[in-house]
C-alpha positions in Angstrom: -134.9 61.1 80.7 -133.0 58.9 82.4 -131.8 56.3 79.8 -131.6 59.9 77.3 -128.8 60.4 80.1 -127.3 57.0 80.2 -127.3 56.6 76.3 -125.4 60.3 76.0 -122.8 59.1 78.6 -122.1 56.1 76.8 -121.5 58.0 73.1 -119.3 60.6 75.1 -116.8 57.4 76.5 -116.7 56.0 73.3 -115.8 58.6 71.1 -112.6 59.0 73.3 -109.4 58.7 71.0 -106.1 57.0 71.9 -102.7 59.0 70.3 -101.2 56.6 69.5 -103.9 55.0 67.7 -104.7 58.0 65.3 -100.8 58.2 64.8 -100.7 54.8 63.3 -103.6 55.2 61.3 -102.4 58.8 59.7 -98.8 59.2 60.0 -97.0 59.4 56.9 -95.7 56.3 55.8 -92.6 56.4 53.4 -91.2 53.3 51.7 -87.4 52.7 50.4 -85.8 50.2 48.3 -82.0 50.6 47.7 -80.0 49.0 45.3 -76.4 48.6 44.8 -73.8 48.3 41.4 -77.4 48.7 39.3 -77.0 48.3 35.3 -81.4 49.1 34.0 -82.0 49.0 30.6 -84.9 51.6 29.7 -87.3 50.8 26.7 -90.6 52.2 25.0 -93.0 50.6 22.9 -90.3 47.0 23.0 -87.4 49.3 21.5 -84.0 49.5 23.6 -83.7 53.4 24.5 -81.1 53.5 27.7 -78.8 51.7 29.5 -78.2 53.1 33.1 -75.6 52.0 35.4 -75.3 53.5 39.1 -73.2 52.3 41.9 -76.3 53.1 44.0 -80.4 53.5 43.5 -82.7 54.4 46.2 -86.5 54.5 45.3 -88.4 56.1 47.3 -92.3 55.9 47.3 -94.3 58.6 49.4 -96.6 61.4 47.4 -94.3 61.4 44.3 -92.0 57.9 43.3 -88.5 58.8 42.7 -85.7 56.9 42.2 -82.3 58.7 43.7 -78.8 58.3 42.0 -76.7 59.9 44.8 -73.5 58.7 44.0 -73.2 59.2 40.5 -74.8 57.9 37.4 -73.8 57.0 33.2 -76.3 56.5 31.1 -75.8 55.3 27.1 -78.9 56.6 24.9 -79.4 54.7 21.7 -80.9 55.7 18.1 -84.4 55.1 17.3 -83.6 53.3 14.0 -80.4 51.9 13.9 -80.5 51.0 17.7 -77.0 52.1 17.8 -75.2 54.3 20.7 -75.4 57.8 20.0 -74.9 59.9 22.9 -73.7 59.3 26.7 -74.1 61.2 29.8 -72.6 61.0 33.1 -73.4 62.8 36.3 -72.3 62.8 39.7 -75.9 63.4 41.1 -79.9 62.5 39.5 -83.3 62.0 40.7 -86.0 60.0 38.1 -89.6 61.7 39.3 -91.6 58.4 37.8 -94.9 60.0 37.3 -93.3 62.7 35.2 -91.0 60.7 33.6 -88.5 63.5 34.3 -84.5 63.2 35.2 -83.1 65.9 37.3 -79.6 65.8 37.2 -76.4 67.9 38.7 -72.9 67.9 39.8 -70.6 67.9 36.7 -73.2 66.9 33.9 -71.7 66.2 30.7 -73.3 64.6 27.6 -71.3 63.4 24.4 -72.3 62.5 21.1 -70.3 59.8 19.0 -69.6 62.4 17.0 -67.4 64.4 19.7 -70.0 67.1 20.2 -70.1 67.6 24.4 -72.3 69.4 26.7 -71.4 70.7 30.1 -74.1 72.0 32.5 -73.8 72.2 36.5 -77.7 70.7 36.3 -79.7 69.5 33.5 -83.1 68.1 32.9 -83.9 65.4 30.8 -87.7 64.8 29.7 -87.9 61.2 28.7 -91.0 61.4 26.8 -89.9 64.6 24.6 -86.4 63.3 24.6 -84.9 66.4 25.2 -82.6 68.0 27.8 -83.2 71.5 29.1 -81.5 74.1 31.9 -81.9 77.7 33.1 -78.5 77.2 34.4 -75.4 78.2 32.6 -74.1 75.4 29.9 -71.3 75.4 27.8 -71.5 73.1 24.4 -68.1 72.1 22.3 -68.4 70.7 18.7 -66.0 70.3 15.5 -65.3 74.4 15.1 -67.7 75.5 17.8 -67.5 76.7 21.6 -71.1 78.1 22.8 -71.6 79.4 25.9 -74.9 79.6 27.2 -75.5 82.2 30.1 -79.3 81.7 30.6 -79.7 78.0 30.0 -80.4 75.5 26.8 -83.2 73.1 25.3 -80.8 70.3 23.3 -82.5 67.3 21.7 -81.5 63.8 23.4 -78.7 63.8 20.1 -77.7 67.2 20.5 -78.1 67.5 17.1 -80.7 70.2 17.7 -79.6 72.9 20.3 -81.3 76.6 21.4 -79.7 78.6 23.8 -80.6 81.4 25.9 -78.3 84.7 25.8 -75.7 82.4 23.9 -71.6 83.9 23.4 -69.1 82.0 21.8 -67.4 81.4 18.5 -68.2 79.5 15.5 -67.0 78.3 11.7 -69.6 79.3 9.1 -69.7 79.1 5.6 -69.8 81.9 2.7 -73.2 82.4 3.2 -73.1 82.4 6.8 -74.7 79.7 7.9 -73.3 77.6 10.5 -70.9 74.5 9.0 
C-alpha cells in the first residue's frame, strides 16, 4: 500500500504543467515576409499569363497563405495564343488567397482592354484558374458606343470580352436587328 502511495505521488508531481511551456508549444505562430518595388511574373503550364508590379508585398503564412498588396497594385494579363497584352488592371488595394488561387481586390479597381473597353468596380474578384472577374458590388463598364451600369454586381471574362451583369441600366448602339454592335 505504501509504494501504491509513493508511486501515485510521484505521477501527480509530474504531470504538473509550466505556462509558459504549453504557451510555446501551442501559441499561434504567424510568419511574414515583406517585399518592396516587386515586379512577379505569373505563368501556368510554362506560358507567360501576368506580370504584377507592387510597390509593396507582404505574405503572410498562418491557417490560409496570402500575399497582401496594400499600397496599390498593376497587373498586365496576356493572351493565351499570341502571348500578347490584352488587358491591365490597377488597384489601390488586393489580397492573393494562395490555396484558392483567388485575388480580392478594392479601392478604385479598373481594368482595360487594348481595345479601350474599361471596367470600374469599388472591389473585384479575380479567380485565376477560371480567368474570370466577378463582384456583387456595383460596377460600371465603358466600351466603343456603350455605358453599363451594373447595380447588383458582374461576372466578366479575364478579356472582358464576355460580360453578365446583375440588374444592368445603361445605353447601348445596336444594330437593325437589335443585337448589340
Amino acid at each position: 500500500m505504501t509504494a501504491l502511495f509513493i508511486t501515485g505521488c510521484f505521477f501527480m508531481l509530474g504531470c504538473e504543467n509550466d505556462d509558459k511551456v504549453l504557451n510555446d508549444w501551442t501559441r499561434r505562430v504567424l510568419m511574414r515576409e515583406e517585399a518592396k518595388n516587386v515586379v512577379s511574373y505569373m505563368s501556368q503550364d510554362g506560358e507567360l499569363r501576368a506580370k504584377l508590379t507592387a510597390p509593396l508585398m507582404i505574405r503572410t503564412s498562418s491557417d490560409t497563405i496570402s500575399v497582401e498588396f496594400p499600397q496599390s497594385l498593376h497587373c498586365d494579363f496576356y493572351n493565351d495564343s499570341t502571348k500578347q497584352l490584352e488587358t491591365w488592371l490597377d488597384c489601390r488595394y488586393g489580397i492573393y488567397y494562395e490555396n484558392l488561387n483567388k485575388v480580392y481586390l478594392r479601392d478604385s479597381v479598373v481594368v482595360i482592354t487594348v481595345k479601350g473597353d474599361t471596367l470600374r468596380s469599388p472591389d473585384l474578384w479575380w479567380d485565376q484558374t477560371k480567368k474570370m472577374f466577378y463582384t456583387d458590388k456595383y460596377a460600371i463598364y465603358h466600351g466603343p458606343g456603350k455605358n453599363i451600369y451594373g447595380g447588383k454586381g458582374l461576372e466578366a471574362s479575364q478579356d472582358l470580352s464576355r460580360i453578365m451583369f446583375k440588374e444592368s441600366t445603361g445605353d447601348m448602339k445596336v444594330s437593325e436587328n437589335g443585337m448589340p454592335r
